[in-house]
C-alpha positions as CSV (number, residue, x, y, z in Angstrom):
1,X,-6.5,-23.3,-8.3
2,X,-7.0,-20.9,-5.5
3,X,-7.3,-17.0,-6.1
4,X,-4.4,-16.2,-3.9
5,X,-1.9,-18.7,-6.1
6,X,-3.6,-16.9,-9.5
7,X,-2.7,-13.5,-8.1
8,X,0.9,-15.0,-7.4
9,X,1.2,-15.9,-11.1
10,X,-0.1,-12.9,-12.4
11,X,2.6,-10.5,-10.4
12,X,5.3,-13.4,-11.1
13,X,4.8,-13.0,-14.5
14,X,4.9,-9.1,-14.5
15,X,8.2,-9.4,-12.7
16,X,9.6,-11.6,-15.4
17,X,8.1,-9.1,-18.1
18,X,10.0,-6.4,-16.2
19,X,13.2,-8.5,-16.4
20,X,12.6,-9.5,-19.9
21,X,12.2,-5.3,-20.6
22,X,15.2,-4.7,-18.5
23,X,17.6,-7.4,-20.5
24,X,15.9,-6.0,-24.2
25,X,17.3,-2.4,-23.2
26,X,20.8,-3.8,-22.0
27,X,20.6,-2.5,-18.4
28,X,23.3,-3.6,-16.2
29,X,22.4,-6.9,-14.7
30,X,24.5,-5.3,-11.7
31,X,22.4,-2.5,-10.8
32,X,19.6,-4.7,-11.5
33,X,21.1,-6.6,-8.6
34,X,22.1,-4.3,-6.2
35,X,19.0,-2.0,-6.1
36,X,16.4,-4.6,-6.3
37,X,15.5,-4.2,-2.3
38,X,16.7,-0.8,-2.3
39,X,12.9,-0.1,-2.0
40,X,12.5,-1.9,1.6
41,X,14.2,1.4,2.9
42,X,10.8,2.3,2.8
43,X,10.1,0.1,6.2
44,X,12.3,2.2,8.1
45,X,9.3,3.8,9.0
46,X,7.8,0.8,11.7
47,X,10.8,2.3,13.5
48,X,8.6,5.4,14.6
49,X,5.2,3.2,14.4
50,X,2.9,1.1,12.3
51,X,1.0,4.4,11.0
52,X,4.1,5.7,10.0
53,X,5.5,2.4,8.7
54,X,2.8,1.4,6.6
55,X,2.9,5.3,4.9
56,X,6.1,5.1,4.2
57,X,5.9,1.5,3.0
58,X,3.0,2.3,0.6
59,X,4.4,5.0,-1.0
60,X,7.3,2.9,-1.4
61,X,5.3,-0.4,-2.8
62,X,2.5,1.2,-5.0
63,X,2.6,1.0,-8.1
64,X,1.7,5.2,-9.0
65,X,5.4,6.2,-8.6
66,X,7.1,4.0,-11.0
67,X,4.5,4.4,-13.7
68,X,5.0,8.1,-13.5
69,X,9.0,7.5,-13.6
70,X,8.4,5.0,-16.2
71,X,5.8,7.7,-18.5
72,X,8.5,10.9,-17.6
73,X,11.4,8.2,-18.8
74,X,9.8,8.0,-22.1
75,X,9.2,11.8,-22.6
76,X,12.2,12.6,-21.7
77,X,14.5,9.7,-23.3
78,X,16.1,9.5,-19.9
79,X,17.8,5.8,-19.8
80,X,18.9,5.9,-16.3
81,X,15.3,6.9,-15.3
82,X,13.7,4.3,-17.2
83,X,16.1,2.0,-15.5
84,X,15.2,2.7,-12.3
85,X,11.7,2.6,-12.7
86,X,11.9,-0.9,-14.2
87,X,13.9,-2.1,-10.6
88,X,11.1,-0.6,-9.0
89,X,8.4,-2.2,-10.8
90,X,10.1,-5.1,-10.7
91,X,10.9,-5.0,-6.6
92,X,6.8,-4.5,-6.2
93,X,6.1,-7.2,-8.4
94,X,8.4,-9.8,-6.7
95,X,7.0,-8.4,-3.3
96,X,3.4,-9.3,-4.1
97,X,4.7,-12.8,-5.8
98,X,5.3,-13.4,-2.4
99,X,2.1,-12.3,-0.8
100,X,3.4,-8.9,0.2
101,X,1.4,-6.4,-0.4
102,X,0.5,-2.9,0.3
103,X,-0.2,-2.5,4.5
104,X,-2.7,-1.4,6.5
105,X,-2.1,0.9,9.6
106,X,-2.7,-2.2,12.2
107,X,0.2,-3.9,11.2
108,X,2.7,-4.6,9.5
109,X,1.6,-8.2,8.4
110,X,-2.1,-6.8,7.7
111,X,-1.6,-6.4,3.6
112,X,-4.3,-5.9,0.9
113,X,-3.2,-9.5,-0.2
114,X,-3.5,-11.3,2.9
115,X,-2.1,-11.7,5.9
116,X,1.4,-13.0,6.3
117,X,2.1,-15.3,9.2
């Protein structure tokens, strides 16, 4: 099996941990729905340039904001919070399922996973 269709698996099966975590606290499917891509906002940035664009898109796609949400939902027993952070985790790890990973400043199809076609 290649490397690149391991690290597919791997991030496949973390987004289906995340909706397994999101069903076991009775979140809304809904929301779950609705804000899934809420996170591509984050590529409004390749409007001003790729710099910009892949800044933007990184803080949008890494995984250090959602853990922190995730940690400060826990310490303070805030449901909504937790919520969200679980979309979010979930949105990265369906992203990088797809080969979609953080970007470089070249381009946008220059990722840390490979490059996209």
């Amino acid at each position: 099996m290649k490397l690149r269709k391991i690290i597919s698996l791997e991030y496949l099966l973390a987004f289906l941990g995340s909706v397994f975590f999101y069903w076991y606290f009775e979140f809304s499917f809904l929301y779950f729905v609705l804000l899934l891509l809420l996170p591509d906002i984050s590529m409004l940035g390749y409007i001003v340039n790729t710099k910009v664009g892949a800044f933007f898109y990184n803080i949008g796609h890494s995984l250090v904001v959602p853990v922190i949400l995730l940690i400060i939902s826990f310490v303070t027993v805030s449901t909504s919070l937790l919520m969200a952070s679980i979309i979010w985790l979930a949105h990265i790890f369906l992203d990088r399922t797809l080969g979609y990973g953080l970007k470089y400043d070249e381009a946008f199809t220059k990722t840390h996973l490979q490059q996209i076609a």
